[in-house]
C-alpha positions in Angstrom: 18.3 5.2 11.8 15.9 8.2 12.9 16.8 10.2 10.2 16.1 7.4 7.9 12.9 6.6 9.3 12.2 10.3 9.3 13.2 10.2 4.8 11.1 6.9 4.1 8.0 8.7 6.2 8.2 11.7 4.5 8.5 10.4 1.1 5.3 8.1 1.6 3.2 11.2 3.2 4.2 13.3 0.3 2.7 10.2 -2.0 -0.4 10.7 -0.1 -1.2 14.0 -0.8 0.1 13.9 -4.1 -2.6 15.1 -6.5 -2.4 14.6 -10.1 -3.2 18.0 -12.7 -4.8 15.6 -15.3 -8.7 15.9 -15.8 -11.2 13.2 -15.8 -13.0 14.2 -19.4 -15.7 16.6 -19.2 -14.9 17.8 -15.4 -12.5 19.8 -13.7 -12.2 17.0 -10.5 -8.6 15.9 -10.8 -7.7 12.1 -11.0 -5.2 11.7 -8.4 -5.6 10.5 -4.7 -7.3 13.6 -3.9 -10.7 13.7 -6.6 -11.5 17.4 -5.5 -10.4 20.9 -4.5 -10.4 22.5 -7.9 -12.4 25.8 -8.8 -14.9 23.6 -10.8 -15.0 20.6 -8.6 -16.1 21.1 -5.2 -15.1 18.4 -2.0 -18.4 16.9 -0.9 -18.3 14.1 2.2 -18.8 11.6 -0.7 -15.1 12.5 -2.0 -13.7 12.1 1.5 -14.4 7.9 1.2 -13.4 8.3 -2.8 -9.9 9.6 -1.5 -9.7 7.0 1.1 -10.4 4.3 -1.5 -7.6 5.7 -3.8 -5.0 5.5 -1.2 -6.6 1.9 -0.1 -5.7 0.7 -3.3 -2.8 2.7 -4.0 -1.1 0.5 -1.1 -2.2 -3.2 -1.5 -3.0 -3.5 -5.6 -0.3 -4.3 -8.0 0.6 -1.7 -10.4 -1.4 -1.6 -12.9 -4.5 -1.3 -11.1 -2.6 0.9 -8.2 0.8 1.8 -6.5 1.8 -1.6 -5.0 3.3 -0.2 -2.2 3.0 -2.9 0.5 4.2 -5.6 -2.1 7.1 -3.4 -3.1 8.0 -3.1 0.7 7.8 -6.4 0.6 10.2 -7.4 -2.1 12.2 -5.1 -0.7 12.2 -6.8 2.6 12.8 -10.3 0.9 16.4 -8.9 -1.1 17.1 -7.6 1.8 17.4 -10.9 3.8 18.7 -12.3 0.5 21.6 -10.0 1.1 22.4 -11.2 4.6 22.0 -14.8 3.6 24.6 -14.0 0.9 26.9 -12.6 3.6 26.6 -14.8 6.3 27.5 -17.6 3.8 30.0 -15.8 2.7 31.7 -15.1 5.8 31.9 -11.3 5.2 29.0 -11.1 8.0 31.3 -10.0 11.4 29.0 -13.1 13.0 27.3 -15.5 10.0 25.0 -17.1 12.8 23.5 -13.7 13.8 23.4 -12.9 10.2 21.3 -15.9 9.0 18.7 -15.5 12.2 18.3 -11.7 11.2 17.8 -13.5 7.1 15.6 -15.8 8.6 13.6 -13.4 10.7 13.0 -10.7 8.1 11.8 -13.1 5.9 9.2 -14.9 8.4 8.4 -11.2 9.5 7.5 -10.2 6.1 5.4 -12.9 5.3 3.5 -12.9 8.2 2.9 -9.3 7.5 1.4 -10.1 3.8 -0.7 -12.6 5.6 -2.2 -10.1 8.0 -3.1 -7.5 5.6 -4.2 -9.7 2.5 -5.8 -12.2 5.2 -7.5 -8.8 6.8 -8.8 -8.7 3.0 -10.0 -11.7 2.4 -11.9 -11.8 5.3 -13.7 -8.7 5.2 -14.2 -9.3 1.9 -15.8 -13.3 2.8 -17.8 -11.3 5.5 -19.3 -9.0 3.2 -20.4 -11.6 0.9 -21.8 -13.4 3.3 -24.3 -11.0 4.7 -25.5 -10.1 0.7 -23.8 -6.6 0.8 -22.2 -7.7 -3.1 -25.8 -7.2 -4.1 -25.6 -3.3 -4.0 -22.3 -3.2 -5.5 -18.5 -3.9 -4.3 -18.0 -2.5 -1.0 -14.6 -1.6 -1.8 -15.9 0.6 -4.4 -16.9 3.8 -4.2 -19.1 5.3 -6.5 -20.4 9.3 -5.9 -23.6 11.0 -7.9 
């Protein structure tokens, strides 16, 4: 279980401080999570929040847009139970009745943890709205000079 732990946390700090060797046109600043460090592209304090944005929305957007990590843990999570439902029905579960609590409580667990951190969105995002701070631009956004 440690080791294991140990693998997945490794693997996902790697992803963090992967940088990618691809150019944005013109520059030398490099378009992965990381936007600076080069020999023509200097870090700045601005770059700091512009790496913490890319690694924002590496985790919660869908592909396209970013990595979708928390939705692939997620889906993950939810075949996962699947399994165990599938065994305790199927009696090759040592105890079906543990089994189908353990389904039962990964799923419940993993919803409630999309609600937290999309609900932790939407709210933030509601609050910021409210108090006219979409007037100057998203605040999930980061744009640098």
């Amino acid at each position: 279980m440690k080791k294991s732990l140990l693998i997945i946390f490794l693997i996902f700090t790697g992803l963090l401080f992967f940088t990618s060797s691809v150019s944005a046109a013109g520059t030398n600043c490099p378009t992965g999570l990381v936007p600076c460090g080069t020999s023509g592209c200097p870090c700045t304090l601005c770059d700091f929040f512009v790496m913490f944005n890319r690694i924002f929305v590496f985790f919660l957007y869908p592909p396209p847009i970013g990595g979708g990590i928390v939705l692939g843990i997620a889906i993950l999570m939810i075949t996962y139970s699947g399994f165990l439902f599938m065994t305790a029905y199927t009696g090759l579960a040592g105890d079906p009745q543990g089994a189908f609590s353990r389904a039962k409580q990964v799923i419940i667990y993993t919803i409630i943890g999309l609600l937290i951190v999309y609900g932790a969105w939407i709210i933030l995002h509601t609050f910021f709205y409210l108090i006219g701070f979409n007037r100057y631009g998203s605040w999930y956004q980061v744009n640098c000079q």
